[in-house]
Backbone bond lengths (Angstrom), bond angles and torsions (degrees), N, CA, C in turn:
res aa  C-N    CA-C-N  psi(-1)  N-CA   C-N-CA  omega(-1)  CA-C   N-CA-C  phi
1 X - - - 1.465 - - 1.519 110.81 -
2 X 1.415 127.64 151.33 1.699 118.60 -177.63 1.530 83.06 -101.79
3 X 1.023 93.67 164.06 1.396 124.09 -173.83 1.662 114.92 -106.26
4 X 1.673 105.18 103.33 0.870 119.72 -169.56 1.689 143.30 -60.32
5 X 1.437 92.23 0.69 1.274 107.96 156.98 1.497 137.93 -113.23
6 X 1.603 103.80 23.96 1.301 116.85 168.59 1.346 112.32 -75.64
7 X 1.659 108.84 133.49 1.798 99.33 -171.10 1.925 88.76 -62.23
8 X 1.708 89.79 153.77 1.429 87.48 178.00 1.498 146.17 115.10
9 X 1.744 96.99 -44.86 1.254 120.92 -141.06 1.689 100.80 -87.35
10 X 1.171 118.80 -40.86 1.594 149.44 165.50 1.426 105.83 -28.47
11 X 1.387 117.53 -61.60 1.813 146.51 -162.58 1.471 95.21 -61.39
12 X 1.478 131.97 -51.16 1.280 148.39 -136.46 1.650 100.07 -106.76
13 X 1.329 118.56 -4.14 1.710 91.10 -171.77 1.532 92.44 -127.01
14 X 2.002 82.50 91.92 1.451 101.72 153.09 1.405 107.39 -143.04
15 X 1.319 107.97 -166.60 1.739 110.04 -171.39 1.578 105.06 -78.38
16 X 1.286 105.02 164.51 1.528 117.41 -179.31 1.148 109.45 -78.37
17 X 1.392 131.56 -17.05 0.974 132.26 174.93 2.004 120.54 -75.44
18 X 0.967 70.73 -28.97 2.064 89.49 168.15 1.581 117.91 -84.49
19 X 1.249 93.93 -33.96 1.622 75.34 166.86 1.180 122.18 -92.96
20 X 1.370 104.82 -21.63 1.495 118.96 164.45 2.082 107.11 -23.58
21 X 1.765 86.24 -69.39 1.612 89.45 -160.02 1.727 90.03 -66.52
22 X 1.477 137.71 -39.01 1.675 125.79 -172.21 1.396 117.37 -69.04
23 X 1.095 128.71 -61.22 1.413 131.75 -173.61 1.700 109.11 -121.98
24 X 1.162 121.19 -9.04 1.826 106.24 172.64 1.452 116.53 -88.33
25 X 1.384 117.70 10.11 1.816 122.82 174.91 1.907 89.75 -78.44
26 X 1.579 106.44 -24.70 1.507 91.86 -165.26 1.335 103.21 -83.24
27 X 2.012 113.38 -53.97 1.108 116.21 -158.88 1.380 112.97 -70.10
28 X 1.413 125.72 -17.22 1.577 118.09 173.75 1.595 120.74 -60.44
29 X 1.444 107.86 -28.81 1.077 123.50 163.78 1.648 145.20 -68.84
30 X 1.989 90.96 -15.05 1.174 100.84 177.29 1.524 113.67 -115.98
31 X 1.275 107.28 -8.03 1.736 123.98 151.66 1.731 114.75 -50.14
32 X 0.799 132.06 -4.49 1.267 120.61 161.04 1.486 125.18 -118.35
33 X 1.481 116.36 -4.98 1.145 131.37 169.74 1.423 105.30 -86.22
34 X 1.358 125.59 -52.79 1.323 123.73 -174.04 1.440 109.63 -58.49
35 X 1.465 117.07 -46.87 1.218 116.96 -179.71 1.586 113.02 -40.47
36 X 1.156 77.51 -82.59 1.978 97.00 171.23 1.940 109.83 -17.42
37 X 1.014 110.50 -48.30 1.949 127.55 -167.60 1.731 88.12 -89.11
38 X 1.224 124.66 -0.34 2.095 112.19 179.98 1.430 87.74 -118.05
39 X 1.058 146.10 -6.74 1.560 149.75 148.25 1.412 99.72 63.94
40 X 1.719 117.33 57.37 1.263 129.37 178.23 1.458 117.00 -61.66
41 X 1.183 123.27 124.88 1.758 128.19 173.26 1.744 108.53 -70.85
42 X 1.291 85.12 131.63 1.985 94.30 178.35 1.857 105.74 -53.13
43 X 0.798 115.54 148.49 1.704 127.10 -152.93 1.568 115.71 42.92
44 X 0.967 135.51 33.23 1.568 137.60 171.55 2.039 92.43 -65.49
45 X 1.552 109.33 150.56 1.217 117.75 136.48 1.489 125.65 -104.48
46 X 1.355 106.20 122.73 1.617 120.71 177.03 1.530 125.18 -106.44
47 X 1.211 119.12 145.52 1.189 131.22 -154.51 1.750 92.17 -108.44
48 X 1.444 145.68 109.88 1.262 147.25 109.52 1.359 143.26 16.47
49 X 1.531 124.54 11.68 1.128 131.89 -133.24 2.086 103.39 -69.24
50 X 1.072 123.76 144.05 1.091 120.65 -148.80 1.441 133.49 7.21
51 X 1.380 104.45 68.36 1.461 115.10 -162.29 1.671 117.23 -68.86
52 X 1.421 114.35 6.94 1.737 113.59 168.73 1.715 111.34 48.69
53 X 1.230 133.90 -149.49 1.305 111.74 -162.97 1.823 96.46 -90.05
54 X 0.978 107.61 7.90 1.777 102.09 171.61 1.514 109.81 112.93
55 X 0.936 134.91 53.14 1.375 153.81 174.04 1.796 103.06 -66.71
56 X 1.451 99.11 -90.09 1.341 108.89 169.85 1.670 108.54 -66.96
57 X 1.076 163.09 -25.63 1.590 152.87 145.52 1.692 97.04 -36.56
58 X 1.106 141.61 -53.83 1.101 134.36 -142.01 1.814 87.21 -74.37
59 X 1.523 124.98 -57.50 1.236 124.61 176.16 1.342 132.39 -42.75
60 X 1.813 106.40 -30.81 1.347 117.64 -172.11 1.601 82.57 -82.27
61 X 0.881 148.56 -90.20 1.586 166.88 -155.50 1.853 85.70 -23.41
62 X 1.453 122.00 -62.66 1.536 117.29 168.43 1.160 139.67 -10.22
63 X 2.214 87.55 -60.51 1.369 100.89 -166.30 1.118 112.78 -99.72
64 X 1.647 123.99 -32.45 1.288 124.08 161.33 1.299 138.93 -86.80
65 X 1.539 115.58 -29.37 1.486 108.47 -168.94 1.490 100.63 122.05
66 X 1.586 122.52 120.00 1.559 104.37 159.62 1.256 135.72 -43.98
67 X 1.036 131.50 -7.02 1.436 139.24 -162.34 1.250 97.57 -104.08
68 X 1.306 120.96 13.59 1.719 111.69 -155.79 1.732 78.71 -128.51
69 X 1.253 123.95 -39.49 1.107 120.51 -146.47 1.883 109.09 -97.78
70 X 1.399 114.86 139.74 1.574 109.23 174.81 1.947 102.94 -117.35
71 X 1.038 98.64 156.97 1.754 107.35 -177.01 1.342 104.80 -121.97
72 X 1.564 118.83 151.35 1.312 119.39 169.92 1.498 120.54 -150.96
73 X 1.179 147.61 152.96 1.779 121.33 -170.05 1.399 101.04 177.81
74 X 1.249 136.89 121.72 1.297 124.07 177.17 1.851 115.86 -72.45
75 X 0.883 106.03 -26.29 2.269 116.47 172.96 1.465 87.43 -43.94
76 X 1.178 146.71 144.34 1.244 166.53 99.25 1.533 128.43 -26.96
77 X 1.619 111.33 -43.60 1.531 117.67 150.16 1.860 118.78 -54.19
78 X 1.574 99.29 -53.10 1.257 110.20 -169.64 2.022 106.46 -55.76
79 X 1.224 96.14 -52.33 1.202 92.49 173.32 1.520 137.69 -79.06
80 X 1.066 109.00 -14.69 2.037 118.20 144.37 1.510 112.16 -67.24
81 X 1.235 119.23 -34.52 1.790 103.11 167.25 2.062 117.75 -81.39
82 X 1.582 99.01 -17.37 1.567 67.51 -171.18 1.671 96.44 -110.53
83 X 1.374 107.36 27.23 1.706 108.76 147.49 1.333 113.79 -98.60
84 X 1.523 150.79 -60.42 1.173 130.89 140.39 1.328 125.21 4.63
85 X 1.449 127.41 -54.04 1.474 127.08 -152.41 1.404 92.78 -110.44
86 X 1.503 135.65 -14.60 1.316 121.17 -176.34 1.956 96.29 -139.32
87 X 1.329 106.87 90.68 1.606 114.91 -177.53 1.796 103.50 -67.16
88 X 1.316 98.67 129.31 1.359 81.27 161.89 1.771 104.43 117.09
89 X 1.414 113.25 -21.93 1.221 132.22 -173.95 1.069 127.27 -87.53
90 X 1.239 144.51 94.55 1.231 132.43 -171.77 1.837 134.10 -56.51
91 X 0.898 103.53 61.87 1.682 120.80 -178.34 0.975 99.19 -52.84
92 X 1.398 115.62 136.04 1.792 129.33 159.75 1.629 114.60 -133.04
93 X 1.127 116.17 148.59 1.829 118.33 165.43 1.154 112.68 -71.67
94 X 1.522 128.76 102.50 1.611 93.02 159.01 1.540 97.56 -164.15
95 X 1.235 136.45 -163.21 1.264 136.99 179.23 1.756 119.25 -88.52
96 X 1.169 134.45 153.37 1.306 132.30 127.22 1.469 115.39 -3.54
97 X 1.021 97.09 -85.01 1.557 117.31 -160.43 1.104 121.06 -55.90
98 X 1.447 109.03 -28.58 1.867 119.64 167.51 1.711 109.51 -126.90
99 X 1.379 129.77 80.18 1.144 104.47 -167.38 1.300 110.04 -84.33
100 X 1.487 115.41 -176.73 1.432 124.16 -156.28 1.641 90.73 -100.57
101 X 0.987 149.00 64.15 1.687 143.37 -165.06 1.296 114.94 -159.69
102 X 1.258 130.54 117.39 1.466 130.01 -175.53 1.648 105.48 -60.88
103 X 1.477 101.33 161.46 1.653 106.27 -177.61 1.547 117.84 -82.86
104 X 1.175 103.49 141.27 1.710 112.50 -165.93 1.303 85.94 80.21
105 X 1.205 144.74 121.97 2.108 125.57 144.54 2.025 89.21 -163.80
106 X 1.284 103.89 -2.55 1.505 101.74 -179.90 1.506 117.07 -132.07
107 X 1.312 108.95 155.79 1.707 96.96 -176.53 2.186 108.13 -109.75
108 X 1.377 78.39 -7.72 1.769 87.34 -176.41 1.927 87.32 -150.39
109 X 1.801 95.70 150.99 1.204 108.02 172.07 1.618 106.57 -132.85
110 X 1.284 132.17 112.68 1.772 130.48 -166.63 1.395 100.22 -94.58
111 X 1.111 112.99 145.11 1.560 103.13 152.68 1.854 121.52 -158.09
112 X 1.304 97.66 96.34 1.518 116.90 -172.93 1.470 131.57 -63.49
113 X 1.291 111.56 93.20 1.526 91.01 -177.78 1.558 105.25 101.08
114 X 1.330 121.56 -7.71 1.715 112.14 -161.73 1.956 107.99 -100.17
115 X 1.146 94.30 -51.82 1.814 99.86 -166.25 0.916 109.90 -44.69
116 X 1.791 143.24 -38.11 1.107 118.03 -170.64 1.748 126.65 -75.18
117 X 1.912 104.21 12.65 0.961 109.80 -168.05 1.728 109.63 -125.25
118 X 1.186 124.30 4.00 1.335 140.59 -164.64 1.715 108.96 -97.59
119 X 1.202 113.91 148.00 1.815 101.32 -138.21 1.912 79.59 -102.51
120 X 1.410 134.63 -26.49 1.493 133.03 170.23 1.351 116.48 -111.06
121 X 1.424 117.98 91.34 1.594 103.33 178.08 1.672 119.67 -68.55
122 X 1.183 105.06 -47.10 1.746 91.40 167.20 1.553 127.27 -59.67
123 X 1.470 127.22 -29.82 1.429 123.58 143.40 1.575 117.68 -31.76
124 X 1.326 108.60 -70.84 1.589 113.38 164.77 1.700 135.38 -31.90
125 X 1.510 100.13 -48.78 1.210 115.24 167.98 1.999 110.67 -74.78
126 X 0.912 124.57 -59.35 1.279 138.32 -177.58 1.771 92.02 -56.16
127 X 1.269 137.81 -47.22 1.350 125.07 163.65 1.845 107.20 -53.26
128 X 0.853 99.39 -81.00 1.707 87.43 -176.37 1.129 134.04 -47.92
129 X 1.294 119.76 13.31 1.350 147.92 155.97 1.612 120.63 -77.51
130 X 1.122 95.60 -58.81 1.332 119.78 176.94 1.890 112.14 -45.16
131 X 1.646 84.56 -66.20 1.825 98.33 -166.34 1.351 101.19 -67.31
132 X 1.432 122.64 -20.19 1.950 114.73 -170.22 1.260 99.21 -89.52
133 X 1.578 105.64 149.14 1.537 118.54 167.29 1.286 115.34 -57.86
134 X 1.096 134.79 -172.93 1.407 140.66 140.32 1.720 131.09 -29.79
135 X 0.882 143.69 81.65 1.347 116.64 -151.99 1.488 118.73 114.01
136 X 1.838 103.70 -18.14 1.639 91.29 178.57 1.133 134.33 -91.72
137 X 1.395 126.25 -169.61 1.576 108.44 -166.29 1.991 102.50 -124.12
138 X 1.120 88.33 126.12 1.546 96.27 165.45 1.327 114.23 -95.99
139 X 1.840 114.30 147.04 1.491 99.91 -156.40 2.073 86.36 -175.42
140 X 1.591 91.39 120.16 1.375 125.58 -172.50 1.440 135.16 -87.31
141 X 1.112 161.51 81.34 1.705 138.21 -177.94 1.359 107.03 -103.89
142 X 1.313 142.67 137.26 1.339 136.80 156.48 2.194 100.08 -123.88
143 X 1.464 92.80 166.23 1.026 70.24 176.85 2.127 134.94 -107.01
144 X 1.303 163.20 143.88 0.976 133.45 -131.02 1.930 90.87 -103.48
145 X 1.508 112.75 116.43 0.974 123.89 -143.87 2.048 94.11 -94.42
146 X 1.132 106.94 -24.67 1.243 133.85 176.44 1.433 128.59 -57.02
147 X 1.328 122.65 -26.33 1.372 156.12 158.24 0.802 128.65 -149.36
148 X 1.530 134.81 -43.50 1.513 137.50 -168.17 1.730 123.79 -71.67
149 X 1.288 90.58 -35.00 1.967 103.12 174.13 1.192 115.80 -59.74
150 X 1.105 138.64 73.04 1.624 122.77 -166.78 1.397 105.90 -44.48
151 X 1.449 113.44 -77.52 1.211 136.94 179.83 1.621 119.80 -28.67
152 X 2.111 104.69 -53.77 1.600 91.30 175.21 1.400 107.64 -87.76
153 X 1.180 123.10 -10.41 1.605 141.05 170.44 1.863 112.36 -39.89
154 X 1.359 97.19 -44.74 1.425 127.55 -176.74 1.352 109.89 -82.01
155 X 1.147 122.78 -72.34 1.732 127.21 177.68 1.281 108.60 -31.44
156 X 1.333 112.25 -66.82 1.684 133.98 169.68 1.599 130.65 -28.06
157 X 1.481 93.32 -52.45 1.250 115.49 177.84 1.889 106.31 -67.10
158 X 1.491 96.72 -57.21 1.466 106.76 169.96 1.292 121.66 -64.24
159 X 1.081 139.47 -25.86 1.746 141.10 163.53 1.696 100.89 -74.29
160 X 1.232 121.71 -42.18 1.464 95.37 -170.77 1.808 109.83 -87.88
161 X 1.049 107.99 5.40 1.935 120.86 179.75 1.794 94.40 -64.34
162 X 1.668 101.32 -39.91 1.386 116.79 -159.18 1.565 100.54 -98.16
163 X 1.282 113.63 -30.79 1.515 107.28 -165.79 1.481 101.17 -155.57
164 X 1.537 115.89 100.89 1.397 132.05 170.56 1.266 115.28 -46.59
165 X 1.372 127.03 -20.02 1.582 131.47 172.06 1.108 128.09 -85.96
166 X 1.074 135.68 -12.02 1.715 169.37 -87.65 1.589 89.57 -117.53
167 X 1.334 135.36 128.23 1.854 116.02 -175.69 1.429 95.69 -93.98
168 X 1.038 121.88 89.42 1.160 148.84 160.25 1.850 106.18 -46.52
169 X 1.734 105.55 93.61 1.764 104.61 170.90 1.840 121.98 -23.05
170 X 1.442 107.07 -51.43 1.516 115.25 -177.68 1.459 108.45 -62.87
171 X 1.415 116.76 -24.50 1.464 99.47 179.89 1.305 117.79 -103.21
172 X 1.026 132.29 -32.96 1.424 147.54 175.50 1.373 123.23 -75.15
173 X 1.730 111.67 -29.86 1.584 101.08 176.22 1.887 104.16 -104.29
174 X 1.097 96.62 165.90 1.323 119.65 152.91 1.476 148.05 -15.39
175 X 1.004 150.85 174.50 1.877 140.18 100.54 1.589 97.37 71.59
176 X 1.089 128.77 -3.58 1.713 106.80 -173.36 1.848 117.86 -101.08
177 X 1.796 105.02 4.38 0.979 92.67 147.92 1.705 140.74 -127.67
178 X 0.964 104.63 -157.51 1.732 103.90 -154.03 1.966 92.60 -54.55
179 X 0.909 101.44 166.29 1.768 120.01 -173.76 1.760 128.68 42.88
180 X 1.488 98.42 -4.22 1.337 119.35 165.86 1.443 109.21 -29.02
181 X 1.107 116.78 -95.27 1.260 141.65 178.85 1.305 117.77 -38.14
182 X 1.665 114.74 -51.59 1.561 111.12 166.07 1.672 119.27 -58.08
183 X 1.684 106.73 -38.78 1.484 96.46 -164.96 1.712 105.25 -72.59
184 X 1.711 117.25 -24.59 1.794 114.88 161.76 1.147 112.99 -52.34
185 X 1.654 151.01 -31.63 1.271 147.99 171.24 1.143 110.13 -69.59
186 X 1.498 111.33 -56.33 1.641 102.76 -174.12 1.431 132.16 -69.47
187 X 1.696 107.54 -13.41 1.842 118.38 168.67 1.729 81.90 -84.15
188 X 0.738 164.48 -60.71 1.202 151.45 -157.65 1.292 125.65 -63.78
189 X 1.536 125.55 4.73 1.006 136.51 -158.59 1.861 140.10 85.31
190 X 1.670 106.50 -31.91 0.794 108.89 -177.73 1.508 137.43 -49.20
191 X 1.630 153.93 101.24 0.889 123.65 159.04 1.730 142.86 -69.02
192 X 1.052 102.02 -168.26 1.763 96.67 176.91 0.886 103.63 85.25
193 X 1.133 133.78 24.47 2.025 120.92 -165.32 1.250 119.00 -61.93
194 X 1.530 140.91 109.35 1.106 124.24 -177.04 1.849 109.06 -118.61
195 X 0.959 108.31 137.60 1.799 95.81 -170.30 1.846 97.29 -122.29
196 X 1.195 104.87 150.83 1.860 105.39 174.50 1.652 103.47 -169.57
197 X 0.958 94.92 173.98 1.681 108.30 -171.44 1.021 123.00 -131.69
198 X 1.946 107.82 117.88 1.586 123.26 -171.37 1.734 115.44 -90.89
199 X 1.302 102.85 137.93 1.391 102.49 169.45 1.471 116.08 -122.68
200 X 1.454 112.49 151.81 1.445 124.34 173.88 1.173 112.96 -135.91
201 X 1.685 110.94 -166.27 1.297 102.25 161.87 1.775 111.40 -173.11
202 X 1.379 121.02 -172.57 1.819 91.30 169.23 1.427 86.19 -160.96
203 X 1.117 97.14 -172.82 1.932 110.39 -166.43 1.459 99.13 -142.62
204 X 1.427 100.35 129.41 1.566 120.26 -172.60 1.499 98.64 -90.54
205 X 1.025 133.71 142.34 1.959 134.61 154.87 1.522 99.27 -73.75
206 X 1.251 144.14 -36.98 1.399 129.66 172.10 1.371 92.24 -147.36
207 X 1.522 106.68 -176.70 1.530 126.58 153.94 1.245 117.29 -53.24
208 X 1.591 120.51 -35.63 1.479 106.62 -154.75 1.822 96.06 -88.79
209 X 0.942 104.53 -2.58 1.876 118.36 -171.60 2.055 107.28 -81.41
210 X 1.691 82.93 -25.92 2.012 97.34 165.24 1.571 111.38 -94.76
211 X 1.407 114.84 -34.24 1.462 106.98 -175.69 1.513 115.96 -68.28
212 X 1.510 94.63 -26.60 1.732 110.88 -172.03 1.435 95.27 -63.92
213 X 1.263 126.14 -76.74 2.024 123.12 177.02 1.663 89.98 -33.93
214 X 0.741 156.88 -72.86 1.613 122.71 -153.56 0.690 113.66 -80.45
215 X 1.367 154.26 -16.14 1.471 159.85 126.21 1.477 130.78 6.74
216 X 1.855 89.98 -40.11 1.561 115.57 -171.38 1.654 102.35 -88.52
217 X 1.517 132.01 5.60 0.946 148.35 -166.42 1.621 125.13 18.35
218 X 1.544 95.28 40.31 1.599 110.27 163.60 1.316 138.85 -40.62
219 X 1.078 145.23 140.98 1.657 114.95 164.32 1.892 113.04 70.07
220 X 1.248 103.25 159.31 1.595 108.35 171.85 1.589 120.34 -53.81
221 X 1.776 120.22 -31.41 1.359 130.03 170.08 1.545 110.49 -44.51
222 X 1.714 93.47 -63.66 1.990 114.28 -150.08 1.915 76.87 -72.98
223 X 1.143 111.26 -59.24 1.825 96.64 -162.55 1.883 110.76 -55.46
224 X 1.135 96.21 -39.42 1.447 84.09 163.84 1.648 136.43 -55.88
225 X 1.473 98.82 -51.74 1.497 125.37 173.98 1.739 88.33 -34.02
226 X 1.503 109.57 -71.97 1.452 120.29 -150.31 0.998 117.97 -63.09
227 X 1.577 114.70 -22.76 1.568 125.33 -179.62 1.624 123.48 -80.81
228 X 1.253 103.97 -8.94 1.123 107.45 165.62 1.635 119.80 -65.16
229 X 1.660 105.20 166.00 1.678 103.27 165.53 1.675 94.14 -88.50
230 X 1.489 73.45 177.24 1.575 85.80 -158.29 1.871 119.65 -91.29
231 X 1.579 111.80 23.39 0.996 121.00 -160.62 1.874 86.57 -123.02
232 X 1.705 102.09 -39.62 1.610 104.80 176.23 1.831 110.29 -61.98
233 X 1.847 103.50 -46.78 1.022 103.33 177.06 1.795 127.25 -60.11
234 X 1.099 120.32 -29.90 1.162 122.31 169.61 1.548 116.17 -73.30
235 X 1.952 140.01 -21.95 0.768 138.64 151.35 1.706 117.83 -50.28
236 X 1.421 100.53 -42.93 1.616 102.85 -170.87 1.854 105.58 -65.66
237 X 1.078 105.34 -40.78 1.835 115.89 173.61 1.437 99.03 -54.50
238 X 1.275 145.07 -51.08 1.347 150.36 -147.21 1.659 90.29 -80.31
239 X 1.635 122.90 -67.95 1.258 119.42 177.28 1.269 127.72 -45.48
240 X 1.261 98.11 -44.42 1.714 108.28 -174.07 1.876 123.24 -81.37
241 X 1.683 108.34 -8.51 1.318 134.51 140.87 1.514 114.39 -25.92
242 X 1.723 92.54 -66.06 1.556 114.55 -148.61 1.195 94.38 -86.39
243 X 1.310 144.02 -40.58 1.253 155.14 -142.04 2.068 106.74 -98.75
244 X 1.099 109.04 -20.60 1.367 131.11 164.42 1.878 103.70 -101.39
245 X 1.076 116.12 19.31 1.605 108.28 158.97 1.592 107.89 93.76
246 X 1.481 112.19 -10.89 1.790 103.02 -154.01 1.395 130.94 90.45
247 X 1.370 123.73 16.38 1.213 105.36 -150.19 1.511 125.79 -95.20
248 X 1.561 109.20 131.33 1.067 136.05 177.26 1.474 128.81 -43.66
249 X 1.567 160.83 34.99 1.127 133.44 -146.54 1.523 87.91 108.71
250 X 1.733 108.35 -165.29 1.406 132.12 -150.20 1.739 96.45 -78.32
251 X 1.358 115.72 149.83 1.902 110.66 179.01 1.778 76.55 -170.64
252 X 1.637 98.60 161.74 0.799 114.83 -175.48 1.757 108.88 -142.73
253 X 1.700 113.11 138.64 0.771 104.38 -157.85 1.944 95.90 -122.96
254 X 1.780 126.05 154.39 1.143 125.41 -156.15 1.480 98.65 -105.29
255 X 1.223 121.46 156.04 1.953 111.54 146.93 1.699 99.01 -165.32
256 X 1.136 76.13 157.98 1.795 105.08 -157.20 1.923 85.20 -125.53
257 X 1.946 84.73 134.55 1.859 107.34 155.33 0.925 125.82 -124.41
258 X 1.289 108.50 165.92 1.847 112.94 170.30 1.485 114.56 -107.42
259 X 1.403 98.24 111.40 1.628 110.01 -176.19 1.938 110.93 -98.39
260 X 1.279 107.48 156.59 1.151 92.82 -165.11 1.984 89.84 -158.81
261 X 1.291 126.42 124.82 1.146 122.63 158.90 1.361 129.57 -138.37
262 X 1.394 135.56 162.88 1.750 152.37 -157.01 1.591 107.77 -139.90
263 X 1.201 85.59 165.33 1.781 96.71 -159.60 1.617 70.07 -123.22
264 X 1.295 120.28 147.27 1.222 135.46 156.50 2.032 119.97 -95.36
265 X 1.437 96.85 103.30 1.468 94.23 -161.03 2.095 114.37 -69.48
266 X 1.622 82.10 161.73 1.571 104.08 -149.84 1.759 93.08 -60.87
């Protein structure tokens, strides 16, 4: 069961297939960039750290081999889809903050998309400490919610036009700007700190193909989106129309993270 007082934890338990269509058009896309920026060694074992229905697992599984790869995620859906979709993987339920993995048992620990939602980041960090050998690498992306998100950049912008209270991702979470992430590695011990910034992006077939992902009320956006009545919610669609240009047909929208990773010394 997740534990219902993890910030977060509420937003996340839906099918993989739903986030699929809200936020995994991005992260599949940013699973191979991040990888690439944690500068994984051919036979490394890596740890999954809230791996969602397997976005980033699906990449590690690529580069290493299931046998190489471990999963972890507190969603209960999430983690019945990205064992299904990646055989062979060792998926577990459990938190960040306590993972399910003996100490030393990994040589890299990833975690895509998760910190700005994890209720102890130095717990978090002090776990990925724990599970890496000597030598391993801890290694971060969130995304920079502040400019770089077009998409939640946009919603945001358009909910608070309408509603000054609006929990706006940039203000409320975490880690999304620049040195965030390095200065959690480096109180944590980590050296090597290297921090850089990933970009992606994805292409909508219409508007209603973006309104639909928030719909699914994923994440702090979609639960917001959903919580509205349904007369506010249809105002917020109308702004957030206009506020993305109008657009007619196919458009494509950008977002940029801040990645950041540590070598855990020998």
């Amino acid at each position: 069961m997740v534990d219902e007082d993890v910030e977060g934890a509420r937003a996340f338990l839906h099918s993989g297939d739903a986030y699929d269509r809200y936020m995994g058009r991005y992260s599949r896309r940013l699973a191979p960039v991040f990888a690439d920026a944690s500068k994984l060694a051919r036979g490394a074992t890596v740890i999954d750290v809230g791996c969602g229905p397997g976005a980033l697992t699906a990449e590690l599984v690529a580069r290493l081999g299931p046998e190489h790869v471990r999963a972890v995620d507190p969603s209960p859906p999430f983690v019945a889809a990205c064992a299904l979709r990646h055989p062979g993987v060792d998926v577990r339920e459990g938190r960040a903050e306590r993972l399910p993995f003996d100490d030393g048992s990994a040589d890299a620990a990833l975690a895509q998309l998760v910190l700005h939602f994890v209720s102890d980041p130095d717990a978090v960090a002090a776990e990925f400490r724990r599970v890496l050998r000597p030598g391993g690498v801890a290694s971060a992306c969130v995304w920079d919610f502040r400019e770089g998100m077009q998409m939640l950049r946009a919603f945001w912008d358009a909910a608070l036009a309408l509603d000054p209270d609006a929990p706006d991702e940039a203000r409320i979470l975490r880690f999304g700007a620049e040195g965030e992430i390095a200065d959690l590695w480096r109180g944590a011990g980590f050296v090597d700190v290297e921090e850089t910034t990933l970009r992606v992006s994805s292409e909508y077939a219409s508007f209603d193909e973006l309104w639909a992902g928030f719909l699914e009320g994923i994440g702090p956006a979609g639960a917001y989106c959903t919580s509205l009545a349904e007369d506010a919610r249809a105002e917020l669609r109308d702004v957030l129309f206009i506020r993305l240009g109008s657009p007619e047909g196919r458009f494509t929208l950008d977002a940029v993270a801040r990645s950041a990773s540590g070598r855990r010394a020998s």
